[in-house]
VEXKE-242722 format. One line per field, with one value per residue (C-alpha): residue number from 1; x, z, y; residue in three letters. Coordinates in nm, 2 decimals, always signed. Last residue first. Layout:
N
k <- [NUM | ...]
px <- [X | ...]
pz <- [Z | ...]
py <- [Y | ...]
r <- [ALA | ...]
END
This chain:
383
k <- [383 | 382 | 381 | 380 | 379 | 378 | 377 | 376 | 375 | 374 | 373 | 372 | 371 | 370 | 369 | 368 | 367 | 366 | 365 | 364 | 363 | 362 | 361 | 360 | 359 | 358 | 357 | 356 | 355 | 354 | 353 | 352 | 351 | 350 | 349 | 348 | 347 | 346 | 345 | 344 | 343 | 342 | 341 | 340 | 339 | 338 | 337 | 336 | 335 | 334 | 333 | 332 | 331 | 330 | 329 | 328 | 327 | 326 | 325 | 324 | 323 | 322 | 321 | 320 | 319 | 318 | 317 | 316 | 315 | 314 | 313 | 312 | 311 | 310 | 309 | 308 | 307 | 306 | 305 | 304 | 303 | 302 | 301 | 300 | 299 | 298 | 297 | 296 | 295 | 294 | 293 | 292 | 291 | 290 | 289 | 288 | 287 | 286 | 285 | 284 | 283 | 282 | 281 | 280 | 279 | 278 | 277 | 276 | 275 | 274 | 273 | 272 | 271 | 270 | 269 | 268 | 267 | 266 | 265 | 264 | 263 | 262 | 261 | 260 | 259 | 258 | 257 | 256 | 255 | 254 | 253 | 252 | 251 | 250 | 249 | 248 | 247 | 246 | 245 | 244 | 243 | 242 | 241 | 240 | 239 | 238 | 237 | 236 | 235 | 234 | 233 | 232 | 231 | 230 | 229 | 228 | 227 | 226 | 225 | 224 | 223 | 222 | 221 | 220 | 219 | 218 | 217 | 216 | 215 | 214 | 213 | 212 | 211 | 210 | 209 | 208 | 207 | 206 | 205 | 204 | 203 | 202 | 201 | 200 | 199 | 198 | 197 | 196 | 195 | 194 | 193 | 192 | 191 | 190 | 189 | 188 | 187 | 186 | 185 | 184 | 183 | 182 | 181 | 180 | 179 | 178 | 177 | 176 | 175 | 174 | 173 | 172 | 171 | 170 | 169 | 168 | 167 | 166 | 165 | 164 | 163 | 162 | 161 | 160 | 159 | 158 | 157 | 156 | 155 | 154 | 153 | 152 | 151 | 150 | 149 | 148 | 147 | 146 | 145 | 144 | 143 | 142 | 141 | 140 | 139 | 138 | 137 | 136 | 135 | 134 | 133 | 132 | 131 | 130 | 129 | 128 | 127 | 126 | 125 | 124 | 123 | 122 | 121 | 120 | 119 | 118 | 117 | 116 | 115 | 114 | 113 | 112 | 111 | 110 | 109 | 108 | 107 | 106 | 105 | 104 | 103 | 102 | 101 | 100 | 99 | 98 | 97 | 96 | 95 | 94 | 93 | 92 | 91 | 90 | 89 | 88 | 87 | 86 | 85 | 84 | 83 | 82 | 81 | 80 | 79 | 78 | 77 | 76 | 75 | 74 | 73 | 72 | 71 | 70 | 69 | 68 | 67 | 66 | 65 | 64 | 63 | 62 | 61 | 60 | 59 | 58 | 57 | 56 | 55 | 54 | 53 | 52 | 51 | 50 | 49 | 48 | 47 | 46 | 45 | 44 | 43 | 42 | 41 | 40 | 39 | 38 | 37 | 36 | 35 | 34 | 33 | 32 | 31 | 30 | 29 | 28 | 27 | 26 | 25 | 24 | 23 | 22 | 21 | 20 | 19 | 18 | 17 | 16 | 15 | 14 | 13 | 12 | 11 | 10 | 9 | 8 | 7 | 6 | 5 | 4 | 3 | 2 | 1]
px <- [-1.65 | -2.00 | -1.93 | -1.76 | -2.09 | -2.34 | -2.16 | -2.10 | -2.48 | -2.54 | -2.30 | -2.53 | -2.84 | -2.74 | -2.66 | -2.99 | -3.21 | -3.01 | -3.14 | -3.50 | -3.54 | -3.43 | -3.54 | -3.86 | -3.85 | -3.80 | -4.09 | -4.12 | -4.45 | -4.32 | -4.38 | -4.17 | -3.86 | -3.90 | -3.85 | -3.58 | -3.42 | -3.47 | -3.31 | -2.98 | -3.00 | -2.93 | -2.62 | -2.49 | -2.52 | -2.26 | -2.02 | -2.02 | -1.91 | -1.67 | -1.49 | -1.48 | -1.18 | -1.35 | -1.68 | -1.44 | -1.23 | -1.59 | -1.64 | -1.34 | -1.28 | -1.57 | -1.51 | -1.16 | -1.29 | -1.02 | -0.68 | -0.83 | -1.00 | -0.70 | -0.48 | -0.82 | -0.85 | -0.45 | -0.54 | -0.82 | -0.57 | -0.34 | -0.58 | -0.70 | -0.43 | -0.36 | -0.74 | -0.77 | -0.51 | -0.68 | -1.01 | -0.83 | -0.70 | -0.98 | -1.05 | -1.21 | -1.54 | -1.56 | -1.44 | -1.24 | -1.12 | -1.46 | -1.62 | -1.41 | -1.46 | -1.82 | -1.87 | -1.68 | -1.91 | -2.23 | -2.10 | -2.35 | -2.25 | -1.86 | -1.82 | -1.93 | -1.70 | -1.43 | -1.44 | -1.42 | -1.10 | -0.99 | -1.08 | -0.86 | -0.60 | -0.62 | -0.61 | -0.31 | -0.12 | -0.26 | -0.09 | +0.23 | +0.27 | +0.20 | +0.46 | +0.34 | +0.61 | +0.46 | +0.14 | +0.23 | +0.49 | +0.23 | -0.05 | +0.21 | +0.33 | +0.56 | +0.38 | +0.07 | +0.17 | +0.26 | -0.08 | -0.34 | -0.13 | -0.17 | -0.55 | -0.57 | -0.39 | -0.63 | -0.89 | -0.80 | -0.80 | -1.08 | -1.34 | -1.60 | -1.90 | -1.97 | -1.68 | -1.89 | -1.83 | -1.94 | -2.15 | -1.88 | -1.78 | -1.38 | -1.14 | -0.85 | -0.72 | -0.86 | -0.59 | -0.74 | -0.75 | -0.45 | -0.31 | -0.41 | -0.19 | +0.13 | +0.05 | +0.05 | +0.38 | +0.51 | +0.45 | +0.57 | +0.91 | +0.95 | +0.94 | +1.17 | +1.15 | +0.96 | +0.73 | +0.69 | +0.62 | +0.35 | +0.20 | +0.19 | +0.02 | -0.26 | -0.37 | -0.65 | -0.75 | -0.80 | -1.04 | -1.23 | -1.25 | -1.44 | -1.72 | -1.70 | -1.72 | -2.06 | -2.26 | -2.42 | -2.78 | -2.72 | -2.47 | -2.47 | -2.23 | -1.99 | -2.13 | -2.24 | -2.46 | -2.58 | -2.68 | -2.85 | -3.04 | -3.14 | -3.24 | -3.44 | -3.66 | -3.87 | -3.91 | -3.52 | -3.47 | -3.72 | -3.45 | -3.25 | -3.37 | -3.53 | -3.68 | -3.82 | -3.98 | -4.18 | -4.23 | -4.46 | -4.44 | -4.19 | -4.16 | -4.15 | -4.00 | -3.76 | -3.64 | -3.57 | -3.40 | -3.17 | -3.09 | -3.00 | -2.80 | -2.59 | -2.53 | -2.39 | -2.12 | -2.07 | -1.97 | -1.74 | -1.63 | -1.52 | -1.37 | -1.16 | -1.00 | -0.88 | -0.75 | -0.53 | -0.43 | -0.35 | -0.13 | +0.04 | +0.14 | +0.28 | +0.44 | +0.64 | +0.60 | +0.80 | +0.86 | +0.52 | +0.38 | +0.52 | +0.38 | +0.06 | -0.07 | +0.01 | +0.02 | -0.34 | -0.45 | -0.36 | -0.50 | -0.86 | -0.75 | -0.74 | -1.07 | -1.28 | -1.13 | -1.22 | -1.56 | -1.65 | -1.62 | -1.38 | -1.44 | -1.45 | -1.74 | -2.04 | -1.88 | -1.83 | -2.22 | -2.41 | -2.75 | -3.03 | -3.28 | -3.26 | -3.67 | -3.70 | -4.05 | -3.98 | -3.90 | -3.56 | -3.45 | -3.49 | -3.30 | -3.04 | -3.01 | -2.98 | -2.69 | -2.53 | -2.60 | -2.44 | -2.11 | -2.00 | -2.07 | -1.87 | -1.53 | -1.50 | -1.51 | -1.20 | -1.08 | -1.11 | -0.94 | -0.64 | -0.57 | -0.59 | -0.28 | -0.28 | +0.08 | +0.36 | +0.64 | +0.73 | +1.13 | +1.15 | +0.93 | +1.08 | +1.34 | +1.27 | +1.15 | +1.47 | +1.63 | +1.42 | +1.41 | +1.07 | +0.96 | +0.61 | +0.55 | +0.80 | +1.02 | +1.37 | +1.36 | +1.31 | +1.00 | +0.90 | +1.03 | +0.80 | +0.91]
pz <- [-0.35 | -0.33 | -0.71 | -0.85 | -0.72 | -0.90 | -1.27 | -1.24 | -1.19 | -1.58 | -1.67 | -1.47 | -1.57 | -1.93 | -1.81 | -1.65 | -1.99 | -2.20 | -2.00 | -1.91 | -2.27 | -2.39 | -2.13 | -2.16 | -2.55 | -2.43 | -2.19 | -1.83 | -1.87 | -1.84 | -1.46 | -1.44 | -1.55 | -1.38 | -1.06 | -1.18 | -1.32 | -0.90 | -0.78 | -1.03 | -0.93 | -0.64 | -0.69 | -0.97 | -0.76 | -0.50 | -0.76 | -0.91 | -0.57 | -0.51 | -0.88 | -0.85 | -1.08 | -1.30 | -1.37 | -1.47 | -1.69 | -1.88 | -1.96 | -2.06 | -2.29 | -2.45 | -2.55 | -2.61 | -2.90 | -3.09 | -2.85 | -2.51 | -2.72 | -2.87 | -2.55 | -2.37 | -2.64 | -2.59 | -2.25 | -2.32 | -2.56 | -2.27 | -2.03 | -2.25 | -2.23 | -1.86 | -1.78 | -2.03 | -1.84 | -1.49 | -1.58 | -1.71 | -1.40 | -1.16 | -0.98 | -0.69 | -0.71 | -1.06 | -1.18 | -1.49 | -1.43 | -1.30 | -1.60 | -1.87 | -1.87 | -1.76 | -2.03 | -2.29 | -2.21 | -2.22 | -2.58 | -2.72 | -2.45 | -2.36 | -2.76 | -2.75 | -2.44 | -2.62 | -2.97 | -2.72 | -2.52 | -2.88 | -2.96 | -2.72 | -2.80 | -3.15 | -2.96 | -2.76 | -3.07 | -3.28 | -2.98 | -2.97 | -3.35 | -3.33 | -3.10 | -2.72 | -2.57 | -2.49 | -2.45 | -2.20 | -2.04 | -1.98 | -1.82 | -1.61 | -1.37 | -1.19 | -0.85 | -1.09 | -1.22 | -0.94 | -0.73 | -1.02 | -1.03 | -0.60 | -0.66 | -0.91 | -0.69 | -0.38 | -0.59 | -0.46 | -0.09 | -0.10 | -0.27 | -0.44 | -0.49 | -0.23 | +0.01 | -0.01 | +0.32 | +0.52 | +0.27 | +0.33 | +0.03 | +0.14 | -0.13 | +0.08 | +0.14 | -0.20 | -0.51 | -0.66 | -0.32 | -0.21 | -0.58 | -0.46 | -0.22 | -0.37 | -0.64 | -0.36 | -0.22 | -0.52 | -0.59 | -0.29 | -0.34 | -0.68 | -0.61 | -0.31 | -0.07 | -0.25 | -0.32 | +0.01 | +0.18 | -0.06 | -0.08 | +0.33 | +0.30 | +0.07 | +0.28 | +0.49 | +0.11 | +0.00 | +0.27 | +0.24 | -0.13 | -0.06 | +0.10 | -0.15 | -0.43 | -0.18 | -0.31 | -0.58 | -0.45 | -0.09 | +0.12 | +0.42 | +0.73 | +0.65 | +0.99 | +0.88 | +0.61 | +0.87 | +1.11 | +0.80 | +0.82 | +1.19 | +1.15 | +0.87 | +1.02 | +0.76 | +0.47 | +0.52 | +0.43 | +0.09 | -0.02 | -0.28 | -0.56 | -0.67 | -0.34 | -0.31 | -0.61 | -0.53 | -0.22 | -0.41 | -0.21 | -0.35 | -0.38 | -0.04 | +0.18 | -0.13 | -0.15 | +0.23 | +0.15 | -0.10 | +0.14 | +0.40 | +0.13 | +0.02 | +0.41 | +0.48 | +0.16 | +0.19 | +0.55 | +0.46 | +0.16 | +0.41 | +0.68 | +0.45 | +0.31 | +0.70 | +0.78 | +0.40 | +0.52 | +0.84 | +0.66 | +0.40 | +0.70 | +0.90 | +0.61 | +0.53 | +0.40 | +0.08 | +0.02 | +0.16 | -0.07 | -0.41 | -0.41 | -0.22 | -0.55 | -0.84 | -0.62 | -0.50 | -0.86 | -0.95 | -0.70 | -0.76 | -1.13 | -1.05 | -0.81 | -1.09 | -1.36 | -1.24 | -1.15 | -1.52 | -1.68 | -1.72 | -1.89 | -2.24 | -2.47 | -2.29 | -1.99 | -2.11 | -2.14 | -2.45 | -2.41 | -2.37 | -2.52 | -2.32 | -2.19 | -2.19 | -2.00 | -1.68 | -1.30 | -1.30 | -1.65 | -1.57 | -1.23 | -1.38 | -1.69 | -1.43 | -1.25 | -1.61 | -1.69 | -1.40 | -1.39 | -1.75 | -1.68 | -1.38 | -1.56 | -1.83 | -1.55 | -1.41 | -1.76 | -1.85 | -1.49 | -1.55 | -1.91 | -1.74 | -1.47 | -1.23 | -1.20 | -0.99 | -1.25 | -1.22 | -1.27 | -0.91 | -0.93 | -1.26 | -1.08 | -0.82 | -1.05 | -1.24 | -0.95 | -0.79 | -1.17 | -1.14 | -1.37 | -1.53 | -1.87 | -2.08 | -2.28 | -2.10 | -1.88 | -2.13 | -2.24 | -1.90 | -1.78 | -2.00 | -2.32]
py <- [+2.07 | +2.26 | +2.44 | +2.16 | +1.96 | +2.18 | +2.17 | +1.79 | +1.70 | +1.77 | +1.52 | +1.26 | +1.48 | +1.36 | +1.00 | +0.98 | +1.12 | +0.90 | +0.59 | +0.70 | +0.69 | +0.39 | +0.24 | +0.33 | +0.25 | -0.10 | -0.09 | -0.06 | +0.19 | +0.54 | +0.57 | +0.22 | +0.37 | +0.72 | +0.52 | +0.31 | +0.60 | +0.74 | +0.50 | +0.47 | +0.88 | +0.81 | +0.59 | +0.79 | +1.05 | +0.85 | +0.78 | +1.10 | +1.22 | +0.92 | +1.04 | +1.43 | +1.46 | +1.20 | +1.39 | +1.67 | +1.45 | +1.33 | +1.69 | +1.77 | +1.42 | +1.50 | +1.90 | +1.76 | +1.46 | +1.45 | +1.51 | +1.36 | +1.08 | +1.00 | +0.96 | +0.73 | +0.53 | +0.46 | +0.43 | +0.14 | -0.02 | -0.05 | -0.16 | -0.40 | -0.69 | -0.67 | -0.68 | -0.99 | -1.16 | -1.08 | -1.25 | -1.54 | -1.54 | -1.54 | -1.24 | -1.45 | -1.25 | -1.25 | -1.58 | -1.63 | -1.91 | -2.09 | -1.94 | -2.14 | -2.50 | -2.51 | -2.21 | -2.41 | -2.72 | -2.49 | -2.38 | -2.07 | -1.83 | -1.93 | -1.86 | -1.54 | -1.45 | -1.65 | -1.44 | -1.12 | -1.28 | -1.28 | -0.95 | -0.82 | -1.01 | -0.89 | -0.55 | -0.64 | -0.71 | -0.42 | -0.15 | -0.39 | -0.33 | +0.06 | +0.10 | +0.19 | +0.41 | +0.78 | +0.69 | +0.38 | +0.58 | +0.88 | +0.60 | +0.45 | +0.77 | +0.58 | +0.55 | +0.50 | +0.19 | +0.01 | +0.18 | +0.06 | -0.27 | -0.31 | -0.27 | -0.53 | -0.72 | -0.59 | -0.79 | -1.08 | -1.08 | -0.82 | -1.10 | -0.86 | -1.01 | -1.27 | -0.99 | -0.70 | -0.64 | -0.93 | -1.12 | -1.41 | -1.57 | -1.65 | -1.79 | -1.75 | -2.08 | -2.21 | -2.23 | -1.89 | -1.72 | -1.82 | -1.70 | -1.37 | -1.37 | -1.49 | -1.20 | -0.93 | -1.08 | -1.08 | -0.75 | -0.63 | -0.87 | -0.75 | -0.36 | -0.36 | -0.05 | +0.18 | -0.08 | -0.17 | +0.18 | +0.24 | -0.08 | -0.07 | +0.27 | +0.10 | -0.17 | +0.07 | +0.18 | -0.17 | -0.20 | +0.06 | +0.02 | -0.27 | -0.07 | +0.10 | -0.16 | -0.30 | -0.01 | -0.15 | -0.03 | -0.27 | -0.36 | -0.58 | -0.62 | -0.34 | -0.23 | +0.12 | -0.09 | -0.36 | -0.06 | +0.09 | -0.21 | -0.21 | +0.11 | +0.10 | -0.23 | -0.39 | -0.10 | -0.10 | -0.48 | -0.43 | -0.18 | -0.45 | -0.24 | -0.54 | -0.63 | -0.27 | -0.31 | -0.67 | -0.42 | -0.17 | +0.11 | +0.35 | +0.72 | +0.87 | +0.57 | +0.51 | +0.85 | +0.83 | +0.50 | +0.63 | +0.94 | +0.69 | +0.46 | +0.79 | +0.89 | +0.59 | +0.56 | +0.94 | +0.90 | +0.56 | +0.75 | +1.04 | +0.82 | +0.63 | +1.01 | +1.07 | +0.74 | +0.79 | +1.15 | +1.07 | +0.72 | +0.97 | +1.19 | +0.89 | +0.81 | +1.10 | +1.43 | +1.50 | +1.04 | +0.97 | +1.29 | +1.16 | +0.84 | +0.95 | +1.14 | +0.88 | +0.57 | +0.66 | +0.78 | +0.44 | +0.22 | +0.38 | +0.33 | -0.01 | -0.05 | +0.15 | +0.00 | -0.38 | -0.25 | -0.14 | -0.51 | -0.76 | -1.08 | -0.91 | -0.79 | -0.88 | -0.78 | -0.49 | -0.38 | -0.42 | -0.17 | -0.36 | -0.61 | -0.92 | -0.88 | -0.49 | -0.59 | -0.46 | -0.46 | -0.67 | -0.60 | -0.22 | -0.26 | -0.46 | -0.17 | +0.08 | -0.10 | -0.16 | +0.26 | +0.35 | +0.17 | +0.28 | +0.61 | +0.63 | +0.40 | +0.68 | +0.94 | +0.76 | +0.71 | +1.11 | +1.21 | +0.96 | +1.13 | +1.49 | +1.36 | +1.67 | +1.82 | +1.73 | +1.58 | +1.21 | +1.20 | +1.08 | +0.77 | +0.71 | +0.69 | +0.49 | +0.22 | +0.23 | +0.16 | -0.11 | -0.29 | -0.38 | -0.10 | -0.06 | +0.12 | -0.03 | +0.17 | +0.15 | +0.45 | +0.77 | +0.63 | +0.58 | +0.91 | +1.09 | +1.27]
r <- [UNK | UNK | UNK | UNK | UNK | UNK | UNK | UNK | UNK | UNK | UNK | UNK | UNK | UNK | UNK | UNK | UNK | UNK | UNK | UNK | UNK | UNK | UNK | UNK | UNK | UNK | UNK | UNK | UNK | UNK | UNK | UNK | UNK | UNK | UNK | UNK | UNK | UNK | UNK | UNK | UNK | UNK | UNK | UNK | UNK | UNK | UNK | UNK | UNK | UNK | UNK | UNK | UNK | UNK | UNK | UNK | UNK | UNK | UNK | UNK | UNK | UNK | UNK | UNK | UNK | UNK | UNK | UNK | UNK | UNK | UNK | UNK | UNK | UNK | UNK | UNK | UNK | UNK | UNK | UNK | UNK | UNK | UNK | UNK | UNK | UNK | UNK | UNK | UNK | UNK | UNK | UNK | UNK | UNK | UNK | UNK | UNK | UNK | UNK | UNK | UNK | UNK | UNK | UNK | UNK | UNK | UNK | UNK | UNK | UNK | UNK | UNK | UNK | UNK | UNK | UNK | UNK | UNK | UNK | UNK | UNK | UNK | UNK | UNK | UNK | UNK | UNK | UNK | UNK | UNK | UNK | UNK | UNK | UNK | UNK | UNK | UNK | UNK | UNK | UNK | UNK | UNK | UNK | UNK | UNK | UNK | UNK | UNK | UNK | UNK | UNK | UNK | UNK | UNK | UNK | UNK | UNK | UNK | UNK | UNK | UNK | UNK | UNK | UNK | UNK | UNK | UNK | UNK | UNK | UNK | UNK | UNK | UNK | UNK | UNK | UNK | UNK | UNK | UNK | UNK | UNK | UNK | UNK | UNK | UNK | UNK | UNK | UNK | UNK | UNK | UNK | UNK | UNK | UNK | UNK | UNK | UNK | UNK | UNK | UNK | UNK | UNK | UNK | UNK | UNK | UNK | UNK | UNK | UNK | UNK | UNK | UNK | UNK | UNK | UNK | UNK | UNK | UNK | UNK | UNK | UNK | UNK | UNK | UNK | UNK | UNK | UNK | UNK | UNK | UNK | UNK | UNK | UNK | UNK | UNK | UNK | UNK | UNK | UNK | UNK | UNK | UNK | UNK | UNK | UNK | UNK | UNK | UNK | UNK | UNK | UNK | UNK | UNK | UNK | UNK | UNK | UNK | UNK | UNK | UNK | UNK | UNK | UNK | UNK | UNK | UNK | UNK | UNK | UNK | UNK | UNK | UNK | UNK | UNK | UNK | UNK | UNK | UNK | UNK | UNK | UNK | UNK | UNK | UNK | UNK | UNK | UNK | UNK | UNK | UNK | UNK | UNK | UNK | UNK | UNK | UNK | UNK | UNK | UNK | UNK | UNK | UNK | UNK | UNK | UNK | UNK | UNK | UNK | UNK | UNK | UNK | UNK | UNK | UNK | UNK | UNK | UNK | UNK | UNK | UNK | UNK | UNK | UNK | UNK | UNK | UNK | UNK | UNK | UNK | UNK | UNK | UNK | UNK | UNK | UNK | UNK | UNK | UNK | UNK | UNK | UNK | UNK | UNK | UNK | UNK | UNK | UNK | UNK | UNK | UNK | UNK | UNK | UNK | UNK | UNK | UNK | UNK | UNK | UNK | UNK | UNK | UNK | UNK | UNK | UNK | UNK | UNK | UNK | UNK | UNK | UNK | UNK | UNK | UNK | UNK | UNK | UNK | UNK | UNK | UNK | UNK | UNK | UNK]
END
């Protein structure tokens, strides 16, 4: 049974003492479940920035695949930066307590400068696709490239600068600066649980109550406000310092399990309802903001993740030819990210050679995420 079961039942601890050791109890083997939602999460980021890019340069008019955020105010994004956290707690947990934390903070430096090279040397390789494929510039706008027909080096200056982003890449570049917080998460939730997480809460209220809610385009921040989102962040490394997913497995009744899902689909009944009421959306959106993290935003989060691991548990034990695959894509998440990126060009690409109908989307779109699995098999073999 996993410690969290064996600790009280709930899947996070606050209790300093119970937190530490759960933190101790937390064997030292690759979490398969975490693997599966990370590669989850890729999927369901590539085909919404596909479907952008389709809506943008077609005729698919609002017929499209539903994404999340149709479904609930989160969407892929907010999985992404959590289980970012998570597998951040889960492997640097244990290693600033065997190594210490001027190890964990080399090793943290050290994994910033590889997204931050993989980040610059995606967009290049975009834009040399772009250079060859492209020169329509009402398509270049869309693809948000049109900056890089002007003056390429100027723009991948902005990019290497944090001080523009383009092709969906600004969650990297907020990533980066999550990551350069992360050490201090470490080392203050080791020391005292409820005061780290209050201090991450206190902050993000900032943002909610005004202080912090900065828009600058300086790193992602219009879409991605750092000052919030490192909450999520901060959950992702809580829960994975104890090893959340197995205590959540292993201690969800089936009562709490339909509880959160009529939550669930509650937070669903309100997305619907926000779309046909312009006086419920005036009421609702500013709560729920994206950028800011709004609250009702983070309530929903804390209500599906749950029943998103729970999918997660039964897709691993019916569906393990699946949950394989998609656990592989996961282990090699800032790889996939990056293809996905590319290949989000080149869909685009294909998209318009087939007409910009419905049916090319239809097509283009199960084509991508096949060559998306596909693309696993050659990048275990490079990594």
């Amino acid at each position: 049974m996993a410690a969290g079961a064996a600790l009280g039942g709930l899947p996070i601890a606050f209790r300093q003492h119970d937190f530490l050791a759960r933190s101790a109890a937390r064997p030292s083997r690759r979490d398969h479940a975490i693997d599966i939602a990370r590669g989850i999460a890729l999927i369901f980021i590539l085909y919404p920035h596909f479907t952008q890019i389709a809506a943008a340069l077609g005729s698919i008019g609002r017929a499209r695949v539903p994404y999340l955020s149709d479904l609930q105010f989160c969407d892929p994004a907010d999985f992404f930066v959590f289980l970012s956290g998570y597998v951040y707690g889960l492997v640097y947990g244990q290693r600033a307590v065997r190594d210490g934390y001027r190890t964990v903070v080399r090793q943290t430096v050290r994994r910033m400068a590889q997204i931050f090279r993989a980040m610059v040397f995606t967009v290049a390789l975009c834009v040399g696709l772009s250079w060859l494929l492209i020169d329509d510039p009402a398509v270049l706008r869309a693809l948000d490239l049109l900056s890089f027909e002007r003056s390429g080096r100027e723009a991948i200056a902005g990019i290497a600068l944090l001080l523009d982003s383009t092709l969906f890449i600004n969650i990297l570049a907020l990533y980066l600066l999550l990551l350069a917080t992360a050490p201090l998460f470490l080392w203050g939730f080791r020391r005292s649980v409820a005061a780290t997480a209050a201090v991450s809460l206190g902050i993000w209220l900032l943002v909610q109550i005004g202080p912090l809610h900065v828009t600058s385009t300086w790193a992602g921040m219009h879409s991605f406000n750092p000052f919030a989102w490192q909450l999520l962040f901060a959950m992702g490394i809580l829960l994975g310092m104890q090893r959340g997913f197995d205590a959540i497995l292993a201690s969800m009744t089936r009562a709490q399990a339909i509880t959160l899902a009529l939550a669930c689909l509650g937070f669903f009944a309100l997305r619907t309802g926000i779309r046909v009421s312009p006086a419920l959306a005036e009421l609702v959106l500013p709560i729920a903001h994206k950028p800011a993290f709004g609250p009702l935003r983070l309530a929903n989060f804390v209500c599906l993740v749950p029943v998103f691991v729970l999918a997660v548990g039964w897709l691993e034990r019916q569906v393990p030819v699946l949950a394989n695959l998609l656990a592989r894509s996961g282990a090699l998440s800032l790889e996939m990210f990056c293809v996905g990126v590319v290949l989000t060009l080149l869909m685009g690409v294909a998209f318009l050679a087939l007409g910009g109908t419905l049916l090319a989307y239809g097509i283009v779109l199960t084509a991508g995420i096949a060559l998306y699995l596909v693309a696993i098999i050659p990048l275990e073999a490079v990594s």
